[in-house]
C-alpha positions as CSV (number, residue, x, y, z in Angstrom):
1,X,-113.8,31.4,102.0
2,X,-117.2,30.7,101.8
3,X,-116.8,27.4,101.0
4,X,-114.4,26.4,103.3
5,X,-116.9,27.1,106.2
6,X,-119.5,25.1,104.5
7,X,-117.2,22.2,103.6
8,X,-115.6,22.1,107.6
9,X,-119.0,22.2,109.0
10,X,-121.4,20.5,107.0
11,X,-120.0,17.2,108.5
12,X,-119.1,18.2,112.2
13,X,-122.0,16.7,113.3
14,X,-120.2,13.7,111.9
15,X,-116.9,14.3,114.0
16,X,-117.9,14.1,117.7
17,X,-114.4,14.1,118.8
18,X,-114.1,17.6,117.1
19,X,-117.1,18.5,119.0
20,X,-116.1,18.1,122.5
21,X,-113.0,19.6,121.9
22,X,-114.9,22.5,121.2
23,X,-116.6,22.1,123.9
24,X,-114.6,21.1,126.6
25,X,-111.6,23.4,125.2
26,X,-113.5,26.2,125.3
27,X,-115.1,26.1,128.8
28,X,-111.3,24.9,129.9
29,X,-110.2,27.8,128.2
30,X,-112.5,30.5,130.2
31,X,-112.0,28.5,133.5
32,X,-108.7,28.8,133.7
33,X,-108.5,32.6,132.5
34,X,-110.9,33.0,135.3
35,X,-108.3,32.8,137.7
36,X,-105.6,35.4,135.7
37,X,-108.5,37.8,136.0
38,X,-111.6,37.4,138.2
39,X,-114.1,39.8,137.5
40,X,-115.5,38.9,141.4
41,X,-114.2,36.8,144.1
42,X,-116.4,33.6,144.5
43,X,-117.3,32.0,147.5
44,X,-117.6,28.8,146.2
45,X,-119.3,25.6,148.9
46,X,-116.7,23.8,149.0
47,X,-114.3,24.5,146.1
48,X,-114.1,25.2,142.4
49,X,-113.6,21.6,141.3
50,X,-116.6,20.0,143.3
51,X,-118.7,23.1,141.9
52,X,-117.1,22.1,138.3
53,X,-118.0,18.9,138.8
54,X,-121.7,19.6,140.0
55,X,-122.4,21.8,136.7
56,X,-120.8,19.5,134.2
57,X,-123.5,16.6,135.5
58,X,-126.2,19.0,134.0
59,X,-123.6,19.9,130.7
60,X,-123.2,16.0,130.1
61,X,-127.1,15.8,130.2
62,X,-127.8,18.4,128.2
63,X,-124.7,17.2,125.7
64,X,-126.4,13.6,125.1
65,X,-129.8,15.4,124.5
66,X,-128.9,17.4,122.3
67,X,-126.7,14.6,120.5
68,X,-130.3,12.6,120.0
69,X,-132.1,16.1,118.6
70,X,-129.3,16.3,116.2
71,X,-130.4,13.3,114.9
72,X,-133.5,15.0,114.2
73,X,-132.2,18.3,113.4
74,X,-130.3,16.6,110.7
75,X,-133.2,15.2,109.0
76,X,-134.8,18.7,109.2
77,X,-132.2,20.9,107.6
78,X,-132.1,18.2,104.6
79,X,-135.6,17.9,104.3
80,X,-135.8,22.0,104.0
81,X,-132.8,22.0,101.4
82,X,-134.5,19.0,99.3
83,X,-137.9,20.9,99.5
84,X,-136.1,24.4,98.9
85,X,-138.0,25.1,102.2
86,X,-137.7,27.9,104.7
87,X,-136.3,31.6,104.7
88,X,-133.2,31.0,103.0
89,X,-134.6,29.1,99.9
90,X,-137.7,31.8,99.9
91,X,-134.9,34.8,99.3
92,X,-132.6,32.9,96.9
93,X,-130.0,33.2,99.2
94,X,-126.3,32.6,98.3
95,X,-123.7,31.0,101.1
96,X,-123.0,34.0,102.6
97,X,-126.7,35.3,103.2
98,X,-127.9,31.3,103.8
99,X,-124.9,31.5,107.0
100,X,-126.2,35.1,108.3
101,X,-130.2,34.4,108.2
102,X,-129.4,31.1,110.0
103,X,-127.4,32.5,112.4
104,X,-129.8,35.2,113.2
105,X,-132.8,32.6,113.1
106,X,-131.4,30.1,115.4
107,X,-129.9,32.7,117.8
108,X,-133.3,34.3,118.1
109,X,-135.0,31.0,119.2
110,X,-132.2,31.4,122.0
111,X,-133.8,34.4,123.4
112,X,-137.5,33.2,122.6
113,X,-137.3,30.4,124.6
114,X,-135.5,31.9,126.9
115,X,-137.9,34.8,127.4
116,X,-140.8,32.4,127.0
117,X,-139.3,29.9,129.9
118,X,-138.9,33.2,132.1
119,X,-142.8,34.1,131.6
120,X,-144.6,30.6,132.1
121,X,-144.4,29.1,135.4
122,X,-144.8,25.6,134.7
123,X,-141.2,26.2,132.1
124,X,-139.9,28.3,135.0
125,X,-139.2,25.5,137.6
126,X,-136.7,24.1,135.2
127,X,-135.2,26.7,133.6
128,X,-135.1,27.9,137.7
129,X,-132.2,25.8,137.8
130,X,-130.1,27.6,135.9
131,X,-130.6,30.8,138.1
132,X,-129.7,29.0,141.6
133,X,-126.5,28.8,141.0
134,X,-124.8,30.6,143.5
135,X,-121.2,31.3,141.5
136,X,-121.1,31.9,138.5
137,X,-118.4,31.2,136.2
138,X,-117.6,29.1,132.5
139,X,-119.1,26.3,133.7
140,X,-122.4,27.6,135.0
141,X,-123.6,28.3,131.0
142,X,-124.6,24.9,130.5
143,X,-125.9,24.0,133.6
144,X,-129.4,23.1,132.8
145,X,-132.1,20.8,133.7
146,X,-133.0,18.0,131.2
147,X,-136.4,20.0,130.6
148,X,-135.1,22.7,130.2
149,X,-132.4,21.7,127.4
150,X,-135.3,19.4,125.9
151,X,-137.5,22.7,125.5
152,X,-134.4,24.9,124.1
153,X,-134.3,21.9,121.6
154,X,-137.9,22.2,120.8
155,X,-137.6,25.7,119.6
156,X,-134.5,25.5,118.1
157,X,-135.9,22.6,115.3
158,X,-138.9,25.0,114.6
159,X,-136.4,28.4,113.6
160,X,-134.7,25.7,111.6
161,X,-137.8,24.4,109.8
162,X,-138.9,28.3,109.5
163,X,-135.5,29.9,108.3
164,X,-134.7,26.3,106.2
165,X,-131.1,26.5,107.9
166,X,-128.7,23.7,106.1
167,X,-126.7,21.6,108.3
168,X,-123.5,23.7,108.4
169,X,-125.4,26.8,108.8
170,X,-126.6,25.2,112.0
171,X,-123.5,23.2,113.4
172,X,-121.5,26.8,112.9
173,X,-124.3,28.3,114.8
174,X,-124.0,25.7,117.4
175,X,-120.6,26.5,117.6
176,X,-120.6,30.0,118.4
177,X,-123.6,29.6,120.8
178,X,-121.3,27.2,122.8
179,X,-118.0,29.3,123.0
180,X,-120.3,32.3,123.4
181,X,-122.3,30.6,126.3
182,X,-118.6,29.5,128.3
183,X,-117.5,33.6,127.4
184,X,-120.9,35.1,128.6
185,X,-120.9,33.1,131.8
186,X,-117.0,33.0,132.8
187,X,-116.0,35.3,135.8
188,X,-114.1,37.2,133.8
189,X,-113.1,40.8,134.4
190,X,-112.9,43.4,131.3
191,X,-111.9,46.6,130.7
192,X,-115.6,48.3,131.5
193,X,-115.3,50.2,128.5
194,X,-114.1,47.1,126.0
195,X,-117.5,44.9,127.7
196,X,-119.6,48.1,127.0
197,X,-118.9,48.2,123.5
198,X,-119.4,44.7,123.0
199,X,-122.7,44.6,124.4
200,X,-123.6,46.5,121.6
201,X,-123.3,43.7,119.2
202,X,-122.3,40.8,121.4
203,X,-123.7,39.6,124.7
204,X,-120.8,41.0,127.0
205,X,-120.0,39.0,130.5
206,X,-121.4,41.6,132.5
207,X,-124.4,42.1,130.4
208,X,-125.1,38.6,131.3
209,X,-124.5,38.6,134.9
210,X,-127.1,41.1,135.2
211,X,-129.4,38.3,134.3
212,X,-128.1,36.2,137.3
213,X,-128.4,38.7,139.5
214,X,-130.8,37.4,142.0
215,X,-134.0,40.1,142.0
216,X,-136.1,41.2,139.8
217,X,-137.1,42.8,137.7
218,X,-132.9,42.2,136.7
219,X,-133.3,38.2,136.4
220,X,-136.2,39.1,133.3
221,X,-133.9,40.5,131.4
222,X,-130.6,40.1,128.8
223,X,-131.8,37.0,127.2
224,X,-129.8,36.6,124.4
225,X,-127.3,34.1,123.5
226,X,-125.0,35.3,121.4
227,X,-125.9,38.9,120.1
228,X,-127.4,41.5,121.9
229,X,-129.6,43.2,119.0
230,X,-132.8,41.0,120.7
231,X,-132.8,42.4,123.6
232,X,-131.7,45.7,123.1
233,X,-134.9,45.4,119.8
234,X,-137.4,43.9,122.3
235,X,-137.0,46.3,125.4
236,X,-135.7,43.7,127.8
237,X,-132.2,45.0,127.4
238,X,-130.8,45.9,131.6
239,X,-127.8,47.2,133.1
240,X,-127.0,46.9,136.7
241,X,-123.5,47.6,137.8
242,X,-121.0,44.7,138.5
243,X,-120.9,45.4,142.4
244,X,-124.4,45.8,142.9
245,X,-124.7,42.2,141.7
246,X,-125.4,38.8,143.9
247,X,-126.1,35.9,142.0
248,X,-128.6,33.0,142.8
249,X,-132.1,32.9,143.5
250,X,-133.6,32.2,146.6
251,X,-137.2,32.7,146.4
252,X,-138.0,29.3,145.8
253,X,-135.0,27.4,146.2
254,X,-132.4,27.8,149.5
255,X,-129.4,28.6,148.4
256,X,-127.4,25.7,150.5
257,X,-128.8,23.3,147.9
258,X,-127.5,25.2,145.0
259,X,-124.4,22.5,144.6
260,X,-126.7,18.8,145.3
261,X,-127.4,17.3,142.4
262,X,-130.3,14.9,142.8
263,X,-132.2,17.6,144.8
264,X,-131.7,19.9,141.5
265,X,-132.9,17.3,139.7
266,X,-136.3,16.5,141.7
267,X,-136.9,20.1,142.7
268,X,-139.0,20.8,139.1
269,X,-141.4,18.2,139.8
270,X,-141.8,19.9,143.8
271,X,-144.0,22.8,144.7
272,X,-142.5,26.4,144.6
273,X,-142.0,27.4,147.7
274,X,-143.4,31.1,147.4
């Protein structure tokens, strides 16, 4: 079984078709069960499509960004395996163990630089961005500014050079942090007691849309990605319940802008408005 998994994604990176049917399958899926069950009723500008379309401007940017860092990331993970560098090589690690210790390693860089672009103010006007959406749903997960996805790519080649993930170790990581991001972010509604067990181990959908909510001290909090052990290991694990919750910020941004591109674009490089 093993092997399988490390056969099939050892060359993904090499089958970009594959890739964005991932990718666009899985946010299709979510946005489309959105409608079966809505976990709230969005009041979207102007409709669901022009708000798609607004969000997947930022998911093509961050897409080609990260397509140039894989180059890199590439590189990395067969650097580490030809110097028997990193975490995985320190422990001896067989496939199984070399698949979990990257998983973890790369999933924590999620919530580091997450939690880090939360704390510094110059990293919080882009990552801002993502937190002025005003409805959220599958396709708000990857709506992110190009600084913000060029930061998230930063960190995510140092847990690789630190753990010594291989390159299938990563593009299976990859893969779950996508489908995980569409699932996290889709307004979805579960049975309470099915997303309450989940958060346990998983970052649930209303676990995460207590980090949209649009106050603090609820927006610093539930960073993770894909599991929820982070959070729940560092403190910053919140619960708020669903109806309590009103998503974008407005402190610095007005919320009629949430849905125009280019002013999204230019706002990080504006003064805050305080």
């Amino acid at each position: 079984m093993w092997q399988s998994i490390v056969d099939h994604f050892q060359t993904l990176e090499q089958r970009p078709v594959e890739r964005m049917i991932i990718i666009v399958g899985g946010l299709l899926f979510f946005w489309i069960l959105e409608g079966a069950i809505p976990l709230v009723k969005l009041n979207y500008r102007k409709n669901k499509v022009r708000h798609a379309a607004v969000n997947f401007g930022f998911t093509l940017i961050h897409l080609v960004i990260h397509t140039l860092l894989a180059i890199l990331i590439v590189l990395l993970a067969d650097w580490c395996q030809r110097n028997s560098f990193g975490i995985v090589h320190w422990v001896h690690a067989g496939i199984g163990l070399t698949i979990i210790i990257a998983i973890l390693a790369l999933d924590f860089s999620s919530w580091l630089v997450h939690w880090i672009m939360h704390k510094v103010r110059l990293l919080w006007r882009f990552h801002l961005i993502h937190h002025t959406d005003n409805n959220v749903d599958a396709t708000s997960g990857l709506r992110h500014h190009p600084g913000d996805s060029i930061l998230r790519g930063v960190f995510f080649i140092l847990l690789i050079f630190i753990s010594g993930s291989p390159v299938y170790g990563v593009m299976l990581y990859q893969t779950l942090l996508l489908l995980a991001t569409a699932f996290t972010h889709a307004n979805i509604r579960l049975p309470k007691k099915l997303d309450n067990a989940l958060s346990y181990f998983i970052v649930s959908p209303n676990m995460h849309k207590v980090h949209h909510h649009w106050k603090q001290p609820f927006t610093d909090s539930n960073y993770g990605a894909v599991f929820s052990i982070w959070d729940r290991m560092f403190g910053t694990f919140k619960k708020l319940d669903i109806k309590d919750i009103r998503y974008g910020i407005d402190k610095h941004y007005p919320n009629e802008k949430d849905e125009d591109f280019l002013s999204l674009m230019k706002k990080p490089f504006q003064k805050l408005d305080l």
